[in-house]
VEXDO-89835 format. One record per residue (C-alpha): z, x, y. Coordinates in steps of 0.5 Angstrom, whole numbers, padded with zeros to 4 digits, always signed. Layout:
<bagus>
ZXY/...
</bagus>
This chain:
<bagus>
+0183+0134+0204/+0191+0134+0206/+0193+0141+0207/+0201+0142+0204/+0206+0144+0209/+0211+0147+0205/+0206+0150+0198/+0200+0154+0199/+0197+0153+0193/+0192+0158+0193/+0197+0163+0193/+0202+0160+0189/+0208+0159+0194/+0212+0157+0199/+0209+0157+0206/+0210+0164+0210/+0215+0159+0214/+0219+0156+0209/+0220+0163+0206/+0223+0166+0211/+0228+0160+0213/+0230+0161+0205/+0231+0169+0206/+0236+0166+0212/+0240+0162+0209/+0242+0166+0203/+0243+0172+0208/+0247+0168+0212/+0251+0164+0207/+0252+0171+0203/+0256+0174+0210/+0260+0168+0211/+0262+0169+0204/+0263+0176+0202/+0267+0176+0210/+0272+0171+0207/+0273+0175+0201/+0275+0181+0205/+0279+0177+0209/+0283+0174+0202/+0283+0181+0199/+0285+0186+0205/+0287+0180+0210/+0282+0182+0216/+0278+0187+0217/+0281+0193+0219/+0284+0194+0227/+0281+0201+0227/+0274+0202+0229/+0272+0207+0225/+0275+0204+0218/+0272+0197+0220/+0266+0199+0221/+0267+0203+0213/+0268+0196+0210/+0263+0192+0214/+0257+0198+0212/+0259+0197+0205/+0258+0188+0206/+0252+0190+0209/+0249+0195+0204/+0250+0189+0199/+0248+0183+0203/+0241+0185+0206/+0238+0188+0199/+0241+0181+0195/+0239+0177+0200/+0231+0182+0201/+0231+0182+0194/+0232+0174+0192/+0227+0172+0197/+0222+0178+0195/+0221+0176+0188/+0222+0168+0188/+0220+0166+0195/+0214+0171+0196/+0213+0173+0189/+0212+0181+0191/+0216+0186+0189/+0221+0190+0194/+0217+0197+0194/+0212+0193+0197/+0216+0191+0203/+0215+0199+0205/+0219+0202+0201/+0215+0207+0196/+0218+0214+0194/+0212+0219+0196/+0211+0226+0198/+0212+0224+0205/+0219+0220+0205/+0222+0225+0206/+0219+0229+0212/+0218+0221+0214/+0226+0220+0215/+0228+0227+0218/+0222+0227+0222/+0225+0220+0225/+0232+0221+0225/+0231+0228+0228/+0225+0224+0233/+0231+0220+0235/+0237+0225+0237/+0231+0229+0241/+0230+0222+0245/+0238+0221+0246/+0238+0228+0248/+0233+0228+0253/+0236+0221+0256/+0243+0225+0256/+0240+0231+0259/+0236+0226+0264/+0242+0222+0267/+0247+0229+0268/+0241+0233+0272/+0241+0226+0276/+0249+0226+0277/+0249+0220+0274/+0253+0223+0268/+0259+0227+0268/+0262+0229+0261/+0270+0229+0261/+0271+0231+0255/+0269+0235+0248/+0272+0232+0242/+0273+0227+0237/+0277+0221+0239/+0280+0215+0238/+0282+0215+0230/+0287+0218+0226/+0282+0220+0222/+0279+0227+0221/+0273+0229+0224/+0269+0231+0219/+0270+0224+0215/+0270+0221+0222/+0263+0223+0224/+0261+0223+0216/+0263+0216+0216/+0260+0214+0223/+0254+0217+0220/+0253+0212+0214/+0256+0206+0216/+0252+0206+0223/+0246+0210+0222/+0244+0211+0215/+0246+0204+0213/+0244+0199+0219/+0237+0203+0219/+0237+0202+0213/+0239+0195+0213/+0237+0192+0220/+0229+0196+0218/+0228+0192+0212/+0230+0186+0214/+0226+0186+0221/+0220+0192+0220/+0220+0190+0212/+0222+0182+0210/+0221+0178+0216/+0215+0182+0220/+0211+0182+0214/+0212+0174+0212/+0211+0173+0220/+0204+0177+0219/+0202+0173+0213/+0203+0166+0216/+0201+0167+0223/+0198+0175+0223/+0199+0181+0225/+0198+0181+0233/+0203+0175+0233/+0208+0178+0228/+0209+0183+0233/+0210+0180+0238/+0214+0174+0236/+0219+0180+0231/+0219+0184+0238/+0222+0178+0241/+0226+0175+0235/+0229+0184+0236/+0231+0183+0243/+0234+0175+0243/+0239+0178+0237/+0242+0184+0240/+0243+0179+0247/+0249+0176+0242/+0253+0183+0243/+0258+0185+0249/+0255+0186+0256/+0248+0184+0254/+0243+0181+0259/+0236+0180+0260/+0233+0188+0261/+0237+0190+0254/+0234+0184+0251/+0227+0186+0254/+0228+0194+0253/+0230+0193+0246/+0225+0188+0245/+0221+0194+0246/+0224+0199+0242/+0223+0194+0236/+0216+0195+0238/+0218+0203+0237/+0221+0202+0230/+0215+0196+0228/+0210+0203+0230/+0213+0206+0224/+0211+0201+0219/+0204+0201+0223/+0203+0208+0222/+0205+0209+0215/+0205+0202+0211/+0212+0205+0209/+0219+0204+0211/+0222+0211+0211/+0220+0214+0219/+0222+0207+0222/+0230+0208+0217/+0230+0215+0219/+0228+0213+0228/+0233+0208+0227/+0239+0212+0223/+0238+0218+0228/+0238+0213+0235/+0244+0210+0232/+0248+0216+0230/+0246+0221+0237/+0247+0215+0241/+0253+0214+0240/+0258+0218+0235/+0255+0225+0238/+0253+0224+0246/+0258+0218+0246/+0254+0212+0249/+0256+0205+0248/+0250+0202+0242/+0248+0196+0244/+0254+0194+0247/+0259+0197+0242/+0264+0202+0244/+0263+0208+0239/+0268+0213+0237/+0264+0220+0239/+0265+0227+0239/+0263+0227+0246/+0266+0223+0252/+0263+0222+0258/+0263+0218+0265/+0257+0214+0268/+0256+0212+0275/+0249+0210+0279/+0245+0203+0277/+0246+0201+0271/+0238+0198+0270/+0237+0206+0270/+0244+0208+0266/+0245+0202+0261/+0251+0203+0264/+0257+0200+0259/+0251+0197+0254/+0248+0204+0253/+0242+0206+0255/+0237+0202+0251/+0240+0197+0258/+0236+0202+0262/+0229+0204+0265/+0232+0211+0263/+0230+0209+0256/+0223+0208+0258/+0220+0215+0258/+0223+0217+0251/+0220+0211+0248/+0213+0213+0250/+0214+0221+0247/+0218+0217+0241/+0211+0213+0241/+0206+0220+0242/+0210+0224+0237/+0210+0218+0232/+0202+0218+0233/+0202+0225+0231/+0205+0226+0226/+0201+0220+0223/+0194+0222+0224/+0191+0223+0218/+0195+0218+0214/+0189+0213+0210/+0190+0206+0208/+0195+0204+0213/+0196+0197+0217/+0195+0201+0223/+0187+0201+0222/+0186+0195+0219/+0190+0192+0225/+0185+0194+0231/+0179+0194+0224/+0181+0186+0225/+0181+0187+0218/+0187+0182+0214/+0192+0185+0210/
</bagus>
């Protein structure tokens, strides 16, 4: 019997494969799209960074859930919700505790580097826009944060991860999703293979999220929280990106200690505070039920 390339017909749809090319294309073509159309209309994206990064929040914010969306109900015929996205008695705790999680992990890794001399603050104050500081860090906070974890969780931990794993199962999911993570971020400014690897491993960070709860919510809240702390409040490069912050400082030492001018997820400093992201993460869950971590070292299917 000829087994059907593109058609599962057991489950009515197309192979996990060709749905995830699908979920790309439309998001990709809704990019070029929408990117046009600010470029029509507003005749660029604005020169200052933190209006830029409003208006790319708000392209991002429509594209991923269209795109999620679209792909979720004629390709994977599922809902959203099922992607992780439950409301429950925990969602809120699960996104402070995340976010929270990540501001005492930038912190340790900022405290760390000024103890060991390899970080010296110049100054306490935020910088680099015409833009009040209040709406500055307010806009920072949504437009890098809430919206990129949001956003970045739902297409990664949530669309992709869960189709890799219904095609390919979970043991080779992850490691292909935490391989795919670290290849993307090597596209940005002053990346190399130990932020591509380190962040490799950070997208493990986020996928334990999901694992530990079978919701979205804690993996949004670490990833909004890494973002907003890293960058808008200590003042470090996120992922290669120059930030407008409230902190500014110098580096100096090894960059594969520091990151350097890609921001720590670029150095081994980052290492030590995965683990404690990890351990409390575990904690914090342990009494969940019916959660893909079980079934997963269970070797049962999802």
């Amino acid at each position: 019997m000829r087994t059907n390339i593109f058609y599962n017909p057991s489950e009515n749809r197309l192979r996990a494969g060709w749905r995830i090319l699908l979920y790309l294309i439309i998001q990709i073509g809704l990019s070029i799209l929408l990117s046009n159309l600010v470029k029509l209309l507003l005749g660029g994206f604005p020169e200052d960074r933190t209006w830029y990064i409003a208006v790319r929040a708000i392209l991002v914010l429509i594209i991923v859930p269209i795109a999620v969306g679209i792909s979720r109900k004629f390709f994977d015929k599922k809902s959203v919700v099922s992607l992780g996205l439950r409301f429950n008695r925990l969602t809120v705790w699960d996104l402070l505790i995340g976010f929270f999680l990540s501001g005492l992990m930038v912190g340790i890794i900022f405290i760390t580097l000024m103890a060991a001399g390899m970080l010296e603050i110049q100054s306490i104050h935020w910088s680099g826009t015409s833009m009040p500081a209040v709406l500055g860090i307010l806009v920072w906070f949504i437009g890098i944060g809430v919206v990129v974890g949001l956003t970045e969780e739902m297409a990664f931990r949530g669309y992709l991860l869960q189709n890799l794993q219904e095609g390919i199962g979970m043991t080779w999911a992850i490691i292909i999703s935490c391989i795919l993570y670290g290849v993307v971020h090597m596209s940005n400014p002053n990346s190399s293979l130990l932020s591509g690897t380190l962040i490799a491993v950070i997208g493990f960070l986020r996928i334990f999220g999901w694992l530990r709860t079978g919701q979205l919510w804690l993996s949004m809240g670490m990833h909004a929280g890494w973002n907003f702390f890293q960058g808008p409040i200590f003042g470090f490069k996120v992922s290669g990106l120059k930030i407008e912050s409230l902190i500014q400082h110098s580096l100096s030492g090894p960059k594969w200690i520091t990151g350097g001018v890609f921001g720590p997820e670029a150095g081994i400093v980052v290492l030590p505070v995965i683990a404690l992201g990890l351990l409390v993460m575990y904690f914090w869950t342990v009494k969940r039920e019916n959660i893909p971590w079980i079934k997963w070292n269970s070797w049962e299917s999802l």
